[in-house]
C-alpha positions as CSV (number, residue, x, y, z in Angstrom):
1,X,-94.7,47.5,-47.7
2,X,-96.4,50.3,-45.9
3,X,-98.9,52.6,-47.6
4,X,-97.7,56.2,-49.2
5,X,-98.5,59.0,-46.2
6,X,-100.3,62.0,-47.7
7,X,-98.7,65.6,-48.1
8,X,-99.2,67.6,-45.8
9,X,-102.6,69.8,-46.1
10,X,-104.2,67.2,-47.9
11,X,-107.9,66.3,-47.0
12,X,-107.8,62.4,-46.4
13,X,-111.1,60.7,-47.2
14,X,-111.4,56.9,-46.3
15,X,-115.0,54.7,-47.0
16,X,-114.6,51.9,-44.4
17,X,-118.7,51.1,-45.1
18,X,-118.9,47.1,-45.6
19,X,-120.4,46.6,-49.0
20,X,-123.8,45.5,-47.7
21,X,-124.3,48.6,-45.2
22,X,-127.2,50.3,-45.5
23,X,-127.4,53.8,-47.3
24,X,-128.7,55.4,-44.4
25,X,-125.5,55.1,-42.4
26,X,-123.5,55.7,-45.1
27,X,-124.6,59.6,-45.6
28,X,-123.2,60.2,-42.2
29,X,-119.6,61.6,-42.4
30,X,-117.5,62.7,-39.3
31,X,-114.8,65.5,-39.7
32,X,-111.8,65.0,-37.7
33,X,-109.2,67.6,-38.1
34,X,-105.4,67.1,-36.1
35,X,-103.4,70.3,-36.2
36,X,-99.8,70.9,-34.4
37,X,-100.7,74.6,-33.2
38,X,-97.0,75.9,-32.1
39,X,-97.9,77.0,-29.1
40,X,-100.9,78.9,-30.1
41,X,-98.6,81.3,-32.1
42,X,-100.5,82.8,-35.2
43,X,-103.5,82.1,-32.8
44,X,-106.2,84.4,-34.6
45,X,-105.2,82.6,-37.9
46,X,-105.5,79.0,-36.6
47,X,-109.0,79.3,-35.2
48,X,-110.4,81.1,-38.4
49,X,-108.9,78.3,-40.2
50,X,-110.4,75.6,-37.5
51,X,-113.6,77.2,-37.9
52,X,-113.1,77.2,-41.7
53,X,-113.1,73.5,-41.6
54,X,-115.9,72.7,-39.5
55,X,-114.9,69.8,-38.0
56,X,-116.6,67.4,-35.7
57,X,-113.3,66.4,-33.4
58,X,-110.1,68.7,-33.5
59,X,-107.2,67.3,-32.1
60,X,-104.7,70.1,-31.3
61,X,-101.0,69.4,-30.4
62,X,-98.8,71.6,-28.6
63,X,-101.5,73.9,-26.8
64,X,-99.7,75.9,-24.1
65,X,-100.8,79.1,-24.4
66,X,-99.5,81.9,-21.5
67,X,-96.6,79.0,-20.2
């Protein structure tokens, strides 16, 4: 049976450390933020919210801004 997906707008957090890591590399997180931008409409209200989040990798779906 596959796992429940989250709502949407829900901040996902996952710990795949193996139990013996050490602590060190655990304090490292990495935000990865996907958003399905519309075609950029809204534009000035997605980046504020992109910058909002502070995320390390964005992955942005249907960017065609001025086609």
């Amino acid at each position: 049976m596959a796992p429940e997906l989250p709502q949407p707008l829900t901040v996902v957090q996952r710990n795949f450390w193996a139990p013996g890591e050490p602590a060190a590399r655990r304090d490292h997180t990495v935000r990865i933020v996907q958003w399905n931008v519309e075609r950029c409409y809204q534009l000035e209200g997605i980046i504020e919210e992109l910058r909002r989040l502070e995320a390390d990798v964005l992955a942005l779906q249907e960017v065609d801004w001025g086609l």
